[in-house]
Each structure stands twice: as C-alpha cells, then as structure tokens.
N, C-alpha and C positions, 0 to 999 in steps of 0.2 A: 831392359825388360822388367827390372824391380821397380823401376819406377816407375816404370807404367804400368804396372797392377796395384802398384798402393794407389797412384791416381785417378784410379779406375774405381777400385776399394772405394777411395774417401767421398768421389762425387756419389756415388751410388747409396754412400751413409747419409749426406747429409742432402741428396733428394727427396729421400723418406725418412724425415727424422723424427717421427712418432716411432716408424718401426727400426730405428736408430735404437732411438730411447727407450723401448721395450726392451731390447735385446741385451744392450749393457748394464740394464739395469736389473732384468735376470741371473745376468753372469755375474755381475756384482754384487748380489746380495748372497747368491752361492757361493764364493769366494771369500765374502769377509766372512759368512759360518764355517767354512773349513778352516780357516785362517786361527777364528776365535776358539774353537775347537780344536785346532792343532796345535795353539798354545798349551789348553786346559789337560789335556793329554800328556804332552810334553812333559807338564810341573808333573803331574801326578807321577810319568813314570821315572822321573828326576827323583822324586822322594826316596831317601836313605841310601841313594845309588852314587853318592859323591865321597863316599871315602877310599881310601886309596888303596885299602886291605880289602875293599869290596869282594872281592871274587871269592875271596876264601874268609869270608866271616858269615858267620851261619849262628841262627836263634836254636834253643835246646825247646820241645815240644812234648808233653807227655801224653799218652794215649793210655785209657783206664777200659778192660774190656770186661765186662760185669755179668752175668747169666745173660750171653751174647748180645750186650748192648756195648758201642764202641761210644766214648766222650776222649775227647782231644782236647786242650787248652797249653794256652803258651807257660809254663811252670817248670820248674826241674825238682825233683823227687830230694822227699827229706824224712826223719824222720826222730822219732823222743826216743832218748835215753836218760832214766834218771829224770824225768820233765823237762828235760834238755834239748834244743833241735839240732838235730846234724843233718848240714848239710852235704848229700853223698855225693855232689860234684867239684867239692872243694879240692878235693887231689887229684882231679880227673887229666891234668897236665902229666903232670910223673906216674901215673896207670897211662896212658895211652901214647906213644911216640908221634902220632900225628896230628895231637896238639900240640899248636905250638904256644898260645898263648889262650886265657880264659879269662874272663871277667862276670861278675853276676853285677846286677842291677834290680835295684827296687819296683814294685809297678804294682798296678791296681789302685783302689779304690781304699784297703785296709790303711788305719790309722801303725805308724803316724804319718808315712805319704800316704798320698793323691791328695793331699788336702796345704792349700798356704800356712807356714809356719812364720812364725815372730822370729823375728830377729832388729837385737838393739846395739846402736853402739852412740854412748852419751845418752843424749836426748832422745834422736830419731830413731821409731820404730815403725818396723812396717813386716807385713806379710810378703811372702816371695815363694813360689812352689818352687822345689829341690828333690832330688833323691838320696839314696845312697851305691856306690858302685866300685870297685875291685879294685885295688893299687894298679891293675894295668890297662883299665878305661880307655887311659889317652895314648895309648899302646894301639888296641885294637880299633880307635876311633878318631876319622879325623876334625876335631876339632880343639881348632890350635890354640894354643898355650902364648899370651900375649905377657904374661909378669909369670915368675917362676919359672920350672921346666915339668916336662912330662914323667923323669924320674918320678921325683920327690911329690909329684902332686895330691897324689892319694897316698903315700905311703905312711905317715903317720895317721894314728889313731885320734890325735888331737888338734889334726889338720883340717881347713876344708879350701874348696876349690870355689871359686866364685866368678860369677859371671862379668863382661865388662858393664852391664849396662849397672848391676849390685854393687860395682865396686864403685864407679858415678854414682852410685846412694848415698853410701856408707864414707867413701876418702875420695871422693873426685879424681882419683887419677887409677888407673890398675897398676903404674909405680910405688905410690903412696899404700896400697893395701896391703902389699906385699909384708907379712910379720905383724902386723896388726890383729888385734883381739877383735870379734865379733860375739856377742852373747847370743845363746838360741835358747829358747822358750823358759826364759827367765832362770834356767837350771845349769846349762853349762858355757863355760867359754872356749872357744876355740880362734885358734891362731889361722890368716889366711895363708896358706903355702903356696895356690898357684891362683892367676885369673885368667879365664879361656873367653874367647870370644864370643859372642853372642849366637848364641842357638842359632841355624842359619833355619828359613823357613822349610826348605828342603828336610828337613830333619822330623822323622816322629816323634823323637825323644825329646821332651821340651824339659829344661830344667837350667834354674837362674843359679845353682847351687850343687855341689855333692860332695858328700860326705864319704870317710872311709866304710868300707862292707864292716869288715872288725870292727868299728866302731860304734857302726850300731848295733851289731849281736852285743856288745859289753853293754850297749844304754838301756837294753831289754831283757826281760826275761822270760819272753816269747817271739818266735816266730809262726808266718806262714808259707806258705807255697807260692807263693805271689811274688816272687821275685823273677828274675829271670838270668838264663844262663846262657852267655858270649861267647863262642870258639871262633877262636882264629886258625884253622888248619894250615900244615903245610903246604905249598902249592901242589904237589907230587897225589894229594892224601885224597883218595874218593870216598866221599862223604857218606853212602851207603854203606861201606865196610868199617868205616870208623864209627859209623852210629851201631853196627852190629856190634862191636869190639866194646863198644862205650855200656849197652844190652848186656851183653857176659859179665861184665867188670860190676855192674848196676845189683845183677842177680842173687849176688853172694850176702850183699848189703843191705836190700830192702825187706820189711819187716813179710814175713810170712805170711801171706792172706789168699789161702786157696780160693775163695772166692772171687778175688781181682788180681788180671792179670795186667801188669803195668809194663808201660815200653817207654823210650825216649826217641824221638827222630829229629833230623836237623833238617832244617830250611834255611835258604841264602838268605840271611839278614836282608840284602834289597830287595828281595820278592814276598817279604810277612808283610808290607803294607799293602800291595794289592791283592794278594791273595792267603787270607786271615779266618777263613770259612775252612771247616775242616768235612771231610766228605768219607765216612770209611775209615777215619784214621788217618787222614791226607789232608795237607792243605790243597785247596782247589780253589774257592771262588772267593768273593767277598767285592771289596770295590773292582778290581778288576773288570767286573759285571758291567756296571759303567762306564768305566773306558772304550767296551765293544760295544756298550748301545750307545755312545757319545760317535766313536769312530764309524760307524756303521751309520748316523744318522749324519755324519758329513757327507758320507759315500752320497747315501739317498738324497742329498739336497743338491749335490753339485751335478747328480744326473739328470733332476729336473731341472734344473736351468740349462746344462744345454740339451735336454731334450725341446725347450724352449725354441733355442735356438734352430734345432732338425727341421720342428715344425712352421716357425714360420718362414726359414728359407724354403722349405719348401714347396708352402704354401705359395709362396709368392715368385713361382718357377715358373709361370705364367708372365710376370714382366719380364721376367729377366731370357724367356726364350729365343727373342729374336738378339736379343745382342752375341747368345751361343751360338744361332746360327749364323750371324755374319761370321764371327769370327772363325768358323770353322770351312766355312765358305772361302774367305781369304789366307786359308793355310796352316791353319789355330790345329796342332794335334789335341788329342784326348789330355796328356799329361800336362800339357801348358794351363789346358782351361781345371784341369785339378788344382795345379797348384793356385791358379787366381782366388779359388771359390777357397782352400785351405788359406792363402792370405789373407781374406777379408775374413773368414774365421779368427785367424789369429790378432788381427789386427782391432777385433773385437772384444775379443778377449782380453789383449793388453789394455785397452780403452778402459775396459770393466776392473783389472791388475788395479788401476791408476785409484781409480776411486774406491776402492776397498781400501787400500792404503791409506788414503785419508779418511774411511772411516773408521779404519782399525786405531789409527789415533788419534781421533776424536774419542772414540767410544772405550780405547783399553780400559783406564781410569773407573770407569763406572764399571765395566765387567770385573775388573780386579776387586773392585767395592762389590759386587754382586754376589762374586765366588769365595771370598774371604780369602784370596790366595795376593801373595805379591811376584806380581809379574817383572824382570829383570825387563829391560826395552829388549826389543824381538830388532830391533833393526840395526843394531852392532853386530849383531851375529851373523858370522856369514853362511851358517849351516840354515837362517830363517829365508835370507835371499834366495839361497836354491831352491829351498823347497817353495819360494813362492812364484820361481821362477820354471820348476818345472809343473808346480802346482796349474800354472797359466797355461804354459803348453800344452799340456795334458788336456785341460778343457778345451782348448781352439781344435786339437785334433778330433776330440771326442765329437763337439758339439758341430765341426763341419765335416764330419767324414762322410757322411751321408747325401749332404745336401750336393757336397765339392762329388760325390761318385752318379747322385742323380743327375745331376744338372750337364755333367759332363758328355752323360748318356745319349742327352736328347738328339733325334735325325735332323739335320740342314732341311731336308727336303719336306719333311711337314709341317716343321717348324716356319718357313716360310712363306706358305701354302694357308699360313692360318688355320691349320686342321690339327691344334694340338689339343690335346687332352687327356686330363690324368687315367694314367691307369686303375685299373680295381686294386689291383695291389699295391699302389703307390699310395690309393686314397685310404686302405685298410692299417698301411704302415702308417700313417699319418694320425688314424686313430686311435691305433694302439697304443701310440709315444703319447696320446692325451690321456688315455684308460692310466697307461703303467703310472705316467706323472701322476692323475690322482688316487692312485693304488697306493702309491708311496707317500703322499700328503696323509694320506685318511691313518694310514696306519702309526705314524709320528702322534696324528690329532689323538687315535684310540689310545697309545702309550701315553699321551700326556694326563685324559681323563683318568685312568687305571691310577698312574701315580699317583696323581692330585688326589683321587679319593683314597688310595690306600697310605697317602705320609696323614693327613685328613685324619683318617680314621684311629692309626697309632697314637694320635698327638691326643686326642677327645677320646678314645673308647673310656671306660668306667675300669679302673684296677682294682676294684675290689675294695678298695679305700677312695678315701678325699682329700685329694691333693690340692682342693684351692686352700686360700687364705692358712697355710700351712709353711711356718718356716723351720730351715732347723739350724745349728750352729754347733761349732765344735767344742764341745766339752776341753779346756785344758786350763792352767795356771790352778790359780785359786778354788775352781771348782770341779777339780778330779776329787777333790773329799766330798764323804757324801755329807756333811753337816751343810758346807759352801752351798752345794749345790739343792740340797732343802732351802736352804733359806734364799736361794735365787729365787727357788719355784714358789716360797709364801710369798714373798714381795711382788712376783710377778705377777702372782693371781688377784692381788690389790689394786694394779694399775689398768687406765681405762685402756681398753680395746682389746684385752687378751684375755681371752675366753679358756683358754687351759696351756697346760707344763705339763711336759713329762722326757722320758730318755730314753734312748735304743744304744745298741752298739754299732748301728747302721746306720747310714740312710735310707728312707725306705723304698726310693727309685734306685740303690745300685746295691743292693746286699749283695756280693760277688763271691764273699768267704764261702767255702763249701768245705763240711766236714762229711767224713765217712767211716775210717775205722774206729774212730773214738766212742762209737755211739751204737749202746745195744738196746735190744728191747725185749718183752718178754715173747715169748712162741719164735725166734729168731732164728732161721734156719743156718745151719753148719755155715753155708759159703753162698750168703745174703750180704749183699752190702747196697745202702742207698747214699747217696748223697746230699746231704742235706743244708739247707741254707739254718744258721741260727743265727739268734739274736737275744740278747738277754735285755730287760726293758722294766721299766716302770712298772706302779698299779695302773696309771692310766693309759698304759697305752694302747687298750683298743679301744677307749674310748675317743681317746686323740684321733684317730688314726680313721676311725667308724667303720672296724674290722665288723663281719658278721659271725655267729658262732654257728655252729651247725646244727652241735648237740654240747651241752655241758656246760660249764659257766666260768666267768669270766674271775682273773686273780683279784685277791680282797685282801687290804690287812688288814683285817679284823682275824683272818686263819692265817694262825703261826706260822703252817707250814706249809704256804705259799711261799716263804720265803727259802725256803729248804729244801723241800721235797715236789713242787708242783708244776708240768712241762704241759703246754698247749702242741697241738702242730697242727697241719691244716690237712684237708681233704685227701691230696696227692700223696703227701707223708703216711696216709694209713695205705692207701692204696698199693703202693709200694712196698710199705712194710708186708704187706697181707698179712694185716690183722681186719679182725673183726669183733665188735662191741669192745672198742679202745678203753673205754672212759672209765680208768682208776685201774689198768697195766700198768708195771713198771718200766720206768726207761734212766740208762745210764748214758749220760753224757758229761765230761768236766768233771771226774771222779764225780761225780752228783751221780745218786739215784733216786730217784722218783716216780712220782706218778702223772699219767696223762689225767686233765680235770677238763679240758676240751679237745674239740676239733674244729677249727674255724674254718671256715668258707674256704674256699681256691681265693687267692691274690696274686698280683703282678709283684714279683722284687724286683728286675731286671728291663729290658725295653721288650716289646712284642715282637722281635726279632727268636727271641728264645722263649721254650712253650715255661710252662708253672713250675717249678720246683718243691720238691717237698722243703717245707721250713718248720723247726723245732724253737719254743721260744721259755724262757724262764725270766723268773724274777731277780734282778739284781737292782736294788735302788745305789747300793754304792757301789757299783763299776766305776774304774779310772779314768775308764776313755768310750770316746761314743759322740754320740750328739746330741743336744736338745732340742727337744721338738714343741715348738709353740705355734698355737693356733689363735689364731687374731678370728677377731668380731667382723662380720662382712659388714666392708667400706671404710673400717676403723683402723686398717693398716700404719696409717704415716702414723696416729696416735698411740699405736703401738711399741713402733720404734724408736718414738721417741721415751719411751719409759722404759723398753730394755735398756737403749743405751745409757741411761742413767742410771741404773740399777746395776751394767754390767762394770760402769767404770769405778762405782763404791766399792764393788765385790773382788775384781779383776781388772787394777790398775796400768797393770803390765803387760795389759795384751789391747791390739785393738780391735773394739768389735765388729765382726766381721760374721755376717749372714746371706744362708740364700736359700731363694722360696722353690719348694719340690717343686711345681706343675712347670717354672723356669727353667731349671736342671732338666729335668724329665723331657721336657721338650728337646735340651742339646742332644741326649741320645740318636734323637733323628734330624740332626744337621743337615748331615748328610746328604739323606732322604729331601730336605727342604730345598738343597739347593737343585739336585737332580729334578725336583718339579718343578721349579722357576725356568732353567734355563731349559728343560724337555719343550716347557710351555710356550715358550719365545723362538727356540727352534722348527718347532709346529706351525706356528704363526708364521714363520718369516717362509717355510714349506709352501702356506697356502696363498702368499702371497705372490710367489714366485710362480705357481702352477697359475693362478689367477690372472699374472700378466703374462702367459704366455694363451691363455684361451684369451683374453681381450684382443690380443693381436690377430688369433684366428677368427674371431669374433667379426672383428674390424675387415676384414680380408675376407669374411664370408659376404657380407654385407656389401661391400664394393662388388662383387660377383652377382649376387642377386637383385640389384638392385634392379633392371630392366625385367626379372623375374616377377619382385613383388608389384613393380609398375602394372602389369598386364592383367596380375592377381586381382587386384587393386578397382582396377577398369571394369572388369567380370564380377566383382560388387562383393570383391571381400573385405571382410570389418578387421578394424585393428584388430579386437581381439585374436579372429582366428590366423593374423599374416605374424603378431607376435607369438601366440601357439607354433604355430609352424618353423617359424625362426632358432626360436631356442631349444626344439625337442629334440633334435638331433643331438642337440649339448649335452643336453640333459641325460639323455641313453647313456651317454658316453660315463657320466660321472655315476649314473644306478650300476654298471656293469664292473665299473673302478671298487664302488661299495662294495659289490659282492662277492670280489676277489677278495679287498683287502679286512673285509670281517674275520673270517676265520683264519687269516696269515695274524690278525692283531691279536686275535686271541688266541692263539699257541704259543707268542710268544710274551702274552701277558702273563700264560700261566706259569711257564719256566720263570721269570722275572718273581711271580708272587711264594714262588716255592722257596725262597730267600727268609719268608716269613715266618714263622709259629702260627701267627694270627691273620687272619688277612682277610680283606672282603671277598664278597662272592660278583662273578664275572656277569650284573645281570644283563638282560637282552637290553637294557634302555641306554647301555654307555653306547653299544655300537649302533643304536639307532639314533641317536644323539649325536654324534660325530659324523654320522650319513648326513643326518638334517643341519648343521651346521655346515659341511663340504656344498651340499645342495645350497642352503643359503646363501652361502659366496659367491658360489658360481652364476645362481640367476642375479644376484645384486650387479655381478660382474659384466653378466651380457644383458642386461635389461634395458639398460640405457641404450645402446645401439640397436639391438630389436627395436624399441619402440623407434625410435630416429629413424631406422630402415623403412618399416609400415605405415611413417607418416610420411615419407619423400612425397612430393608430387609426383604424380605419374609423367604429366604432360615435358618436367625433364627431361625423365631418363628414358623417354618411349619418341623423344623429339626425331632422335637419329634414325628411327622405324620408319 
C-alpha cells in the first residue's frame, strides 16, 4: 500500500513538474527562513544561559522613584563617607542567609573600564578590554580556569586573571603565564594568578582580563555606581522575599533623601540580556522584542508557503478528479485517499527538507557574517535534527490538510459524469488563502520600511552637535597632567588637518555618569531631585563640539572665574530644576559652588533610544581622565592622523595610540537595530517571493482553464488590452483587499514596536502606500507575462475541439 502511494505521489510530481517545482520551492524557501531563524533565536536565547549556577544567579537592579517618576538601571546603591565610597552590598552575604555567594563587577562606559587598557610585558604592548570583579567571580560563573584554580584567582589584590587568547600575547602558553609579571598602564605591576578561557560568544560579559574588586577601590580614590552586583541564592531561596529582606537591610544604610525613594530588585542573570527595558520599575522588554517579531515572522513565512501549497492542490482538483473517482469506484474508502493526498504532502515537504539543508549550508557562513554571531554547526546536534524533523512534518500536515480532506470529499458519480465544479465556497477559501498570504507578505514589507527608516533616522538625525570629522581618544600616561596635555593640544593645533583640541570627561555619544544628590541649586525645593548628566571640559569645547547656546555665553579664559566658579546646563536641566531666569544662580556641584553663565540648547549624550537628559558642565582644563576630542579639517582626516600619531608617541611613549571617530561609535549604538533591518528586509523579500510563486502557479492554472474562454473572447473581437485587463483583475482585487487588511494590522504593530524609542519618526500614509504599490508591482510583474501569453493564444487552437 505504501508503495503504491509514493508511486502514485512521485508519477503525479514529476508529470507536472513546473507545479512540482513551484511547490518545493515554496516550502523550501519557507523552511530554510525558519531554519535560519530558529538558529538566530536559539543563540540569542542561549546567551548568559550556559552557566551552571544559572537558576539561582540573579543581577542586583536599582529603581529611583522621584516626585512620582519611576528610573530603573542595572546599578547597586553606594554611598560617600568622609569623600569615601561605600559600597552597601559589600556584606550583603553575612546580612542575608539566602546568599550564598556575591560578586560585583565593573561596567559602563566610566573611565577606567569600558575602554582598552595598555598593558606591557618586555617589548610588547597592546590594548585589551578587562574589568574588575569579586574574589568569587569564578564561583558564581562558569567560565573555566585553564592555568591556576578558582580559589586563588581573584583573591589577591596584586593578582590578575587573564584570558587564554592574552596569555598567547604576552607568554604563549597559559602554563607559562602562570606567576609572571604583566605591567598595566605604565603605573603598576601585577602578577598573573589564574588563565580562563576565552570568553565564549554566548556570554554578555566580554572581558580578555579581571582584576581584583579591592584592588581597584585601593587604585582609586573614586567611585561610581556603575558597577554591578551578582547573587548567587540558595536553591530553596525565593528571590522576591530575598530582594524584600535585601530592601529592610538597604534602609538603615542608605543616605536620607526624602525626595528619592530607592529600591533594589533582582532579575535571573540569564534573562537581563533579553529583557533589559525596564517598564514601571520592571524589567520587561528590550531585545526580547525581536525574538517575537523574528519568531513570529517564521510562523508567517512558513504559513505562506504552505498556504502555497492549499492553493494549488487545490486548484488543480480538477485533474486530479477522476483518478478519486476511480479509486473510490474500485473500493478506495475516504481515509485510504486521505492519507495518499497527506503523502504526497509529506513527501513534498521532505523534497523541500532536502534542499533547505543544502542551503542552510551553503548560506550558514554568510548569515553568521551577516548577524555578527558565531554559529556552532546545527547539524551534530540532535535537538536541530528533530526540530527539523518535526519542523517538516508539521508543514506536510499543515500544507496538505485541506487539500488531502477536499479532494477526498469529491462524489464518484459526478465526478465521472464530467459535471464537476468548484464550489462558491471552495472557490472563496481558495481566495482567502491568496488575501491572507498577501495580508502577511504586506505586513513583513510594512515592518521592514518602518525599520529601515526609523534605524535611518537614529543613525543621521542632527544631536545637537557635529559628529563628523570628530575624533576622541583617551586621555592617560603622560598626558593626565594638565601641562602634557597643553602642550599636546599647542602641537596639535600646528599640524596640517586639525582644525581644533580640546577635553571632556566624556564621550560625547555615551555620557552615561548620572549624578543627583550631590548637586544643588539656588530656589531648590525640600525633596527635588534631578538627575543629571555632567561633564567637566575645556574652553573649547562648545566650539569643538558646535554646541548652541540658548541665552548666555560661552566659557573664556580671559574670566578668572571660569575656572572656579562658572556651570553651563542645557535647556531640560532648567526645566527640571524649575527655575526660571537661570543666568548668574548659584549651583553646587563637586564641593564647587557657582554660577550658571548659560543655557545651551537640548543635545543628545546617549542613543535616541532614551529622551534628553539634563547635563551640567564646568571647566576643568586639568582633569586626570577623560578624553580628547579633536576635530580634523573635512577630507584631511588620514593627514591628521598621521600628525597625532607622531605627536602622541613624543609625548606618550608608553602607550599606543589608539582612536575612534564619534559619528563610528554612535552608529554601534544601533547595531542592533541594523541588523534587525537587513535581515526584516531579506525576510520580506523571500515573503514575497514565496506568495509570488504561489499566484504564478494559480496564475498558470487559471490560464489553462480559460484558455477556450479567452479563445471565443477573442473571436467576438476582443483586443489584447481588454482580455489582459480582464485576466489579471481578478488578481489584482485579491491583493487591494490583502492591502487593506494588512495596512492597519502594520500599523498597530509599528506603533508598539516604535514605542521602544524616545525619538522616532512619524507613521506617514506613504510607507503604507508604498508597500501596497510595491505588493501590486510584484504581483502584475508576476502574472503579466502569462496574461499576455493567455490573450495572445490563437484561437483557432484552443476552439479546434468546438
């Protein structure tokens, strides 16, 4: 019996092998996007979720609730004594029994991580990004210890831990590093105690290095809040009642500010990379977001294709009627000719299996290269086998359940009779599966354009400053004195293609520092508090920068006390504050008190992801740390660089230089974003090419049907134009009525999608008439060619049998 339904099956495929090769080639383009999709998925929700303490390792998050505005950020609470920071989660082990283990970690953007540090031993020196992180790191985290052990590995102060690939820098073997000296940034030496293996890409945390927590509070005599805090709970230990306990314990500790009330809440360590968006005080969204409109756009691609399939078995229920009626004629039940019509489904479907295989390995490579991820092969694993195994299934039952429950349906007796023909309701189901298929096309197409112009828009809006031909670099060695670094910036301003010098404490795409209680101002109410971003900077830097001022005027050394006494802030900063007529109030910040001498414009510090922040800025020409900001001559760049660097290695022998240009950074902000509209856009694509070869085949199939139609037409003296009019308007309805479902389903769920943003463009009427006239376009390009082929038949053919 099996074998003669697949031999039944196979003659029938490769009688019609145009509508062979429509069909698998539907299901296979379907198939390899879920496929490719069900990897990207996969990695994402793999990320941070491979250590072995996973279930019970949870991030510390602080929530600041301010004359009823809620701000959340991943941070743990601290606070000065004496100008001292204490950290208040430092004994949060012995206060709490359902820790069992803690560790902090460095992060952010503040100097001296987020940024590549020198490190020498002999000769070779090189930059390498590192943190710093708690003697029990390799405790709470798995990532294993190849030279040394996990004890000892952060336990000294004068130890550090080193990657394997750092240790192949420095002593070629991670045997050989073990006890060896390594210099960091020309000032101190430390011995390596352990080497861990290489960051695996699963991991958020990326770092070729870590030093002890102690050891960096001793190399500083500041911190910030930028750190982050690890708990390892008991397994027993529920994590809302320990974060309530961790709340009580917090209370007694944290400095008094009736105006802000502060909380800490925990989140499982493997769920802060997908969901990093705080909503309320809550983590809730963030990439996440993507995963369901990634997973959701496999659903909708795999439905069109075999809705592909529905429609042209269907369609083509007309050949295949009399061979159901013989067979049901010689004995054939209902459920025998099901399962034929469910075989040749399936057997399609594996067909379509075959060839996404090979072009999932063909294409992984370039998709790996596309998404910046690296793929482990999918085909050793035997959890990819099933899923593409029942991933196959699932399609053959899908795409034949209909066809195998019509087909089955049909009477012997008029089937043989010659008196068959479609129902109204077989022909309405028939169009509906076309409507919904470009209902789901259009809506992919409208998500791709939304994207496209809102990552577009992020990357090009105007911040308020000029980020071209603007680079910055990190102030350290020789020129954290402010003489060094004077006489960088006279030299600099000497050589050809740099147009100006000057220095922030910032970068000015990721100022992230945010202060609050340290900073008062005059009319300040009881329990007012803002946030505010600062930066302490040069005379020139709004000229560097081509800040705008609002009202007031810009820092001069020509006025002494500029240097002492004089605080800029921008528009949101007074807003905020609710003052009014700022200019020459006093404001305390940094034991400084002073006066406001402007108000600059609203600017971007941050990505357009988060709306303006108030920023407060003063003069420091000698600050220790920071960056330089130099502005090259437009097209003069390479001339440039080549005079810093000659400049930097007179000045700053021991470091190597090393720059990057803001509008380059500022763009990584929306990575992200970039790759979600390449691959939306290719998804889209491969949407409407799939709906496309399933109207060509109806296309094809109408055509053959009408052809003694338009013959007669034809005869009675109708012109090509009006027999191709007439051919394709039926199509055509079908794909206006798809539009005008899937306009307003695109747009509801553009807008949820853009509420992610601070910034974001506006929804005009021309994306969704755009993506109409594009679906349109395809669709006639698609049936144009067989219309016209149809309206030109000779008659005297197809009317020969009349």
């Amino acid at each position: 019996m099996l074998r003669n339904f697949l031999k039944t099956a196979w003659r029938n495929m490769m009688r019609h092998k145009v509508h062979t090769m429509i069909n698998v080639s539907g299901l296979a383009l379907g198939i390899t996007c879920c496929l490719f999709i069900f990897l990207w998925v996969q990695d994402e929700e793999h990320i941070d979720n491979f250590h072995l303490n996973g279930k019970n390792l949870y991030t510390v998050y602080q929530t600041f609730t301010t004359n009823g505005q809620v701000n959340s950020v991943y941070s743990s609470p601290l606070k000065y004594t004496n100008n001292k920071p204490v950290f208040l989660m430092e004994d949060i082990k012995d206060a709490i029994p359902e820790v069992k283990r803690e560790a902090f970690y460095a992060t952010g953007y503040e100097l001296p991580w987020g940024h590549a540090e020198t490190f020498q031993v002999g000769e070779k020196t090189m930059k390498l990004e590192g943190s710093r992180a708690g003697k029990d790191f390799f405790k709470l985290f798995n990532y294993p210890i190849i030279a040394g052990n996990t004890e000892t590995a952060l336990r000294d102060m004068s130890g550090i831990a080193i990657s394997r690939k750092m240790a192949a820098i420095f002593f070629k073997s991670p045997e050989q590093a073990i006890g060896k000296s390594i210099r960091y940034e020309n000032k101190f030496n430390f011995v390596v105690s352990a080497v861990f293996e290489d960051v695996p890409a699963q991991s958020s945390l990326k770092f070729d290095f870590l030093f002890n927590w102690d050891a960096q509070k001793k190399l500083l005599d500041w911190a910030t809040n930028s750190f982050q805090t690890y708990l390892q709970l008991s397994p027993t230990a529920d994590p809302e009642k320990t974060a309530a306990k961790i709340n009580q314990y917090l209370q007694t500790r944290l400095d008094k500010n009736p105006g802000v009330q502060t909380q800490i809440g925990l989140q499982r360590f493997g769920e802060q990379y997908l969901h990093s968006n705080f909503v309320n005080g809550k983590p809730e969204g963030g990439r996440i977001e993507y995963v369901r409109i990634f997973s959701e756009a496999a659903i909708f691609i795999l439905i069109i294709a075999c809705i592909n399939f529905m429609n042209l078995a269907t369609a083509r229920s007309v050949k295949r009627a009399k061979e159901v009626g013989v067979r049901k004629v010689v004995g054939s039940g209902r459920g025998s000719l099901i399962a034929q019509f469910f075989g040749e489904s399936l057997l399609f479907s594996f067909m379509a299996m075959i060839v996404s295989v090979i072009l999932l390995i063909v294409l992984l490579p370039a998709f790996a290269h596309f998404t910046g991820k690296q793929f482990d092969s999918p085909f050793l694993q035997a959890s990819f086998w099933f899923s593409l195994l029942g991933l196959t299934l699932a399609t053959g039952f899908i795409a034949g359940i209909y066809p195998a429950l019509y087909l089955s349906s049909l009477q012997p007796v008029r089937i043989l009779k010659g008196v068959l023909r479609f129902t109204q309701g077989a022909i309405w189901f028939r169009k509906g599966l076309t409507v919904f298929q470009f209902v789901l096309s259009i809506i992919l197409l409208i998500a791709t354009l939304v994207i496209s112009r809102q990552t577009n828009y992020v990357q090009n809006t105007h911040l308020g400053y000029d980020r071209e031909n603007l680079i910055y670099m990190r102030i350290e060695g020789s020129l954290m004195t402010k003489n060094n670094y004077l006489l960088f910036k006279e030299q600099a301003l000497k050589m050809p293609g740099i147009a100006m010098v000057d220095r922030s404490t910032e970068a000015p795409h990721a100022m992230n520092f945010v202060v609050a209680d340290d900073i008062k101002w005059q009319g300040k109410e009881k329990n007012a508090s803002v946030g505010f971003k600062p930066a302490s900077v040069g005379f020139d830097f709004l000229r560097i920068m081509k800040l705008k001022i609002a009202y007031g005027r810009d820092f001069s050394p020509a006025v002494v006390t500029d240097s002492t006494d004089a605080f800029m802030v921008n528009e949101e900063a007074v807003k905020q504050m609710g003052m009014k007529n700022p200019i020459g109030k006093w404001v305390s910040a940094w034991q400084k008190k002073g006066h406001i001498i402007a108000v600059l414009k609203d600017y971007h510090t941050q990505s357009l992801h988060e709306p303006i922040k108030p920023v407060i800025i003063d003069v420091k020409e000698g600050e220790y740390f920071g960056v330089i900001l130099i502005r090259t001559e437009a097209g003069k760049t390479k001339e440039a660089l080549a005079s810093l660097t000659k400049i930097y290695k007179d000045l700053n022998p021991n470091y190597p230089f090393a720059y990057q240009f803001v509008d380059q950074e500022y763009k990584k902000l929306y990575s992200s974003e970039l790759i979600i509209t390449q691959l939306s856009m290719v998804f889209a694509v491969v949407a409407i090419m799939i709906s496309c070869l399933g109207l060509l085949g109806l296309v094809m199939f109408s055509a053959e049907q009408r052809v003694k139609e338009f013959g007669v037409r034809k005869v009675l003296g109708a012109s090509l134009p009006q027999l191709t009019t007439l051919f394709a308007s039926d199509f055509l309805q079908l794909i206006g009525i798809a539009f005008l479902i899937a306009a307003p389903l695109g747009w509801y769920a553009m807008v949820k999608w853009l509420q992610g943003f601070a910034y974001r463009i506006d929804l005009s009427w021309w994306i969704f008439a755009l993506a109409g006239l594009i679906s349109l376009f395809i669709a006639i390009a698609t049936l144009s060619y067989e219309a016209v082929k149809t309206a030109m038949a000779n008659p005297v053919k197809s009317l020969r049998a009349e």
